[in-house]
N, C-alpha and C positions, 0 to 999 in steps of 0.2 A: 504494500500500500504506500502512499505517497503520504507524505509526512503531511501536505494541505488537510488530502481528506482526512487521517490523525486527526489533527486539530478540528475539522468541523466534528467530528463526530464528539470530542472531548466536550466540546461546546454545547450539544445537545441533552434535552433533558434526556431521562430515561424511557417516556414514554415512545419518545420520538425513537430513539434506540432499538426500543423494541419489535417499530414497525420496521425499520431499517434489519435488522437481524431474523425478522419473517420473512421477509421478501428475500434476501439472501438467500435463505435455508430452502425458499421457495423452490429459486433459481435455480439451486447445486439439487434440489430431488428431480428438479423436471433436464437440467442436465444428463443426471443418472441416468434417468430413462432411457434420453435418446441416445445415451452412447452407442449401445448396441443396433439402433434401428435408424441410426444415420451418421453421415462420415462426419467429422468433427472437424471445422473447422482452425478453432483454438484449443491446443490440446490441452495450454495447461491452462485453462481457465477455471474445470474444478477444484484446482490446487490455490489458485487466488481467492477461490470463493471458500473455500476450507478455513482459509487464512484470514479475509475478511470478517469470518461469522468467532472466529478466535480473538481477534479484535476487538471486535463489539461486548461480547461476552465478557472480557477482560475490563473492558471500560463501563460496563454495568455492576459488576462487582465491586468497582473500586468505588463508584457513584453510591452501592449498597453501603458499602463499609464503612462511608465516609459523612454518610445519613445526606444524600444530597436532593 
């Protein structure tokens, strides 16, 4: 990820997070799918969407921890 989007997502409340981190996990399930039932384009784009939703995740915890 790009240090920018970092920063906006650090910026966001957690609700806003949460929709960002569904739509992610949306993306990497309906990825999944089509691996097998069509040629892929960007290969490693599940591996940034892996990374993405680890990000998020991490910056909702800390938001948890932090009582934010």
């Amino acid at each position: 990820m790009k240090t920018k989007e970092k920063q906006t997502l650090i910026s966001m409340k957690r609700e806003e997070l949460e929709k960002v981190l569904t739509d992610a996990q949306n993306a990497l399930a309906i990825l999944l799918v089509n691996r097998y039932s069509k040629q892929s384009k960007n290969a490693r784009e599940a591996r940034v969407l892996r990374s993405k939703i680890a990000v998020i995740s991490t910056y909702m915890r800390q938001k948890e921890l932090t009582h934010e």
